[in-house]
C-alpha positions as CSV (number, residue, x, y, z in Angstrom):
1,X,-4.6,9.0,4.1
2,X,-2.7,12.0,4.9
3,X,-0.3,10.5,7.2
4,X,-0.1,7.5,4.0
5,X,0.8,10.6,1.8
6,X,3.6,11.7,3.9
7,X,5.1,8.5,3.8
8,X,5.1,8.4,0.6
9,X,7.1,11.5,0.3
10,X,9.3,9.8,2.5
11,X,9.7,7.3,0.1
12,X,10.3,9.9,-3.2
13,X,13.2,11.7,-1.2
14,X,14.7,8.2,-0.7
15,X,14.5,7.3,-4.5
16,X,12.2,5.0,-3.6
17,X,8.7,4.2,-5.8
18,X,6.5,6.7,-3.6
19,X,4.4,4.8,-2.0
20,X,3.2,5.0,1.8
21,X,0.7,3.2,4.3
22,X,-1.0,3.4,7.4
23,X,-2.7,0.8,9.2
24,X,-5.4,2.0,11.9
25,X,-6.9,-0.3,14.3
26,X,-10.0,1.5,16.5
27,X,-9.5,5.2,14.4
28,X,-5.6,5.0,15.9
29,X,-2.7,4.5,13.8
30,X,-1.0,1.2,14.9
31,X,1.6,1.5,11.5
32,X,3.0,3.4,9.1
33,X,5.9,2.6,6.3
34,X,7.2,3.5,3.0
35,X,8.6,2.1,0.0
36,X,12.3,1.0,1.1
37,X,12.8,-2.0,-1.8
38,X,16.2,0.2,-2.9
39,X,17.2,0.4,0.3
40,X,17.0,-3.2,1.8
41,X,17.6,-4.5,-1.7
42,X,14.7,-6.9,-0.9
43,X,11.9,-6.8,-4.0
44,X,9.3,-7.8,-0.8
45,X,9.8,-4.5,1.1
46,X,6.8,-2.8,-0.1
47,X,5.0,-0.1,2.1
48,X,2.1,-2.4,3.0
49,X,4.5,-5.6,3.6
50,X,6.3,-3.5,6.1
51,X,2.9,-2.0,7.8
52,X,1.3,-5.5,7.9
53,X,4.4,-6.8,9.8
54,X,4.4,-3.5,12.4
55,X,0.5,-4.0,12.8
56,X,0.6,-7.5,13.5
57,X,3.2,-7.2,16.0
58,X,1.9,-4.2,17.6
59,X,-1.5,-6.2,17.9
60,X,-0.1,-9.2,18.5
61,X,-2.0,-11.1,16.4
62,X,-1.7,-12.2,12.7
63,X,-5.2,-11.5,11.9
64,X,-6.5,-7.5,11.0
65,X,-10.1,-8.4,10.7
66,X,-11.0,-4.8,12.3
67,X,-8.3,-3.0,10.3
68,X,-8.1,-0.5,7.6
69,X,-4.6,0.0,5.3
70,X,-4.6,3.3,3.6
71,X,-2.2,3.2,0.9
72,X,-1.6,5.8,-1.7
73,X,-1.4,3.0,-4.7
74,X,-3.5,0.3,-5.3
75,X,-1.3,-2.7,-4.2
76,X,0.6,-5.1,-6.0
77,X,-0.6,-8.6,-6.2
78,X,2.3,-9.8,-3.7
79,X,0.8,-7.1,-1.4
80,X,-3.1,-8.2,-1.9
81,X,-2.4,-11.6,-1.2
82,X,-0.7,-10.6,2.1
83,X,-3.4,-8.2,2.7
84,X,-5.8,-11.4,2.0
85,X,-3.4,-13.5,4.4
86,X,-3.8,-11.3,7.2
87,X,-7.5,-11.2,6.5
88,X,-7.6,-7.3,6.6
89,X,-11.0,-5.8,7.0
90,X,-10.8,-2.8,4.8
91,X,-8.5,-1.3,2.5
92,X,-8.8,2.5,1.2
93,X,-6.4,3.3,-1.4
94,X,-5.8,6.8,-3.7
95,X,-4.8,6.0,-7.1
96,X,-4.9,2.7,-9.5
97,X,-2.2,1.1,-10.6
98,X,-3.5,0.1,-14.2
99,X,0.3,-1.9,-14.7
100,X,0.1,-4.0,-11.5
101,X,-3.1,-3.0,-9.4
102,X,-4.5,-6.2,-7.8
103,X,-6.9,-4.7,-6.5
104,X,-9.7,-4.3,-9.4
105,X,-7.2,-2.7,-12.2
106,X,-6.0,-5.4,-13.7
107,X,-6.4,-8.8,-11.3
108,X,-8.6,-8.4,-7.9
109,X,-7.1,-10.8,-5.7
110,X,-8.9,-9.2,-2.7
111,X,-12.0,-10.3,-3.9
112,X,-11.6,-13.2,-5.6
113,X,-14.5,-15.2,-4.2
114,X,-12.1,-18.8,-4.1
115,X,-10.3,-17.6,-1.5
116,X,-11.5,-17.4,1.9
117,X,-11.2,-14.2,2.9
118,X,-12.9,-10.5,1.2
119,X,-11.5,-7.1,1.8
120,X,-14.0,-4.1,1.6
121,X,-12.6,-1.6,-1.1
122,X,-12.7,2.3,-1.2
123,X,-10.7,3.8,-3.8
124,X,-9.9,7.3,-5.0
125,X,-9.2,8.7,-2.0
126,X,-6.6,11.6,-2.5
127,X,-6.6,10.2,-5.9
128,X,-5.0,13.3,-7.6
129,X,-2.0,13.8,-5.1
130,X,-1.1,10.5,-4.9
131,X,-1.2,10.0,-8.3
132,X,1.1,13.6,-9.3
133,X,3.7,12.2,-6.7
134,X,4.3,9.0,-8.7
135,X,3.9,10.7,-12.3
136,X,6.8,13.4,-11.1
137,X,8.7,9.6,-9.1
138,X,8.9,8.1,-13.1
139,X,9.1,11.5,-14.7
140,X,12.3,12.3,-13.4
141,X,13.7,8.8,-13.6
142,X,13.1,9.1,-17.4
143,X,14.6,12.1,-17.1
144,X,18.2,11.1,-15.4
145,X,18.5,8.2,-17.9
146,X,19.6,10.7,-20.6
């Protein structure tokens, strides 16, 4: 999650939303990204979109059964169907996302038992430092609007 954390302030000193991942395969890092929607000016280039692509290409393989994503926010329903896709075995996230978490905040695609695959959850990790980097992200947007 650390390395997910770093990305994310990746992200932040881009002005993009501050969010990072990490895919492991076998306790080694096989991906890592950040935010870069601003950047690419594509709404699809979220930080697990992008690591889901590098993994599966570094694996060669479109399935990530014995994978973990670390992200630092609960992802987005586009990303939890991907993450669902590409049948990913675990996914360990640091804060909720109580606005567009899809991942037990407000919808939990990754466990919605008609579909036909299950990702194992652990939340809360590095809860409190993932969570201050997007409060300071929004509170200085608000901030350069006036």
């Amino acid at each position: 999650m650390r390395e997910a954390l770093k990305q994310a302030e990746t992200a932040f000193a881009n002005d993009e939303v501050p969010v990072g991942a990490v895919i492991t395969f076998e306790n080694q890092i096989i991906a890592k990204a950040h935010n870069q929607v601003e950047m690419l000016k594509d709404p699809t280039a979220h930080a697990e979109m992008i690591a889901i692509t590098q993994a599966a290409h570094t694996l060669q393989n479109k399935w990530l059964y014995d994978c973990t994503l670390y992200v630092t926010v609960e992802p987005c329903s586009m990303c939890a169907g991907a993450l669902v896709l590409a049948r990913l075995g675990r996914l360990c996230f640091g804060t909720t996302d109580l606005k567009t978490g899809a991942c037990g905040s407000l919808l939990n695609i990754v466990n919605h038992q008609q579909l036909n695959h299950q990702v194992k959850i652990i939340q809360g990790i590095h809860r409190e430092e993932a969570g201050a980097l997007m409060s300071e992200f929004f509170e200085k947007k608000r901030k350069s609007r006036f």
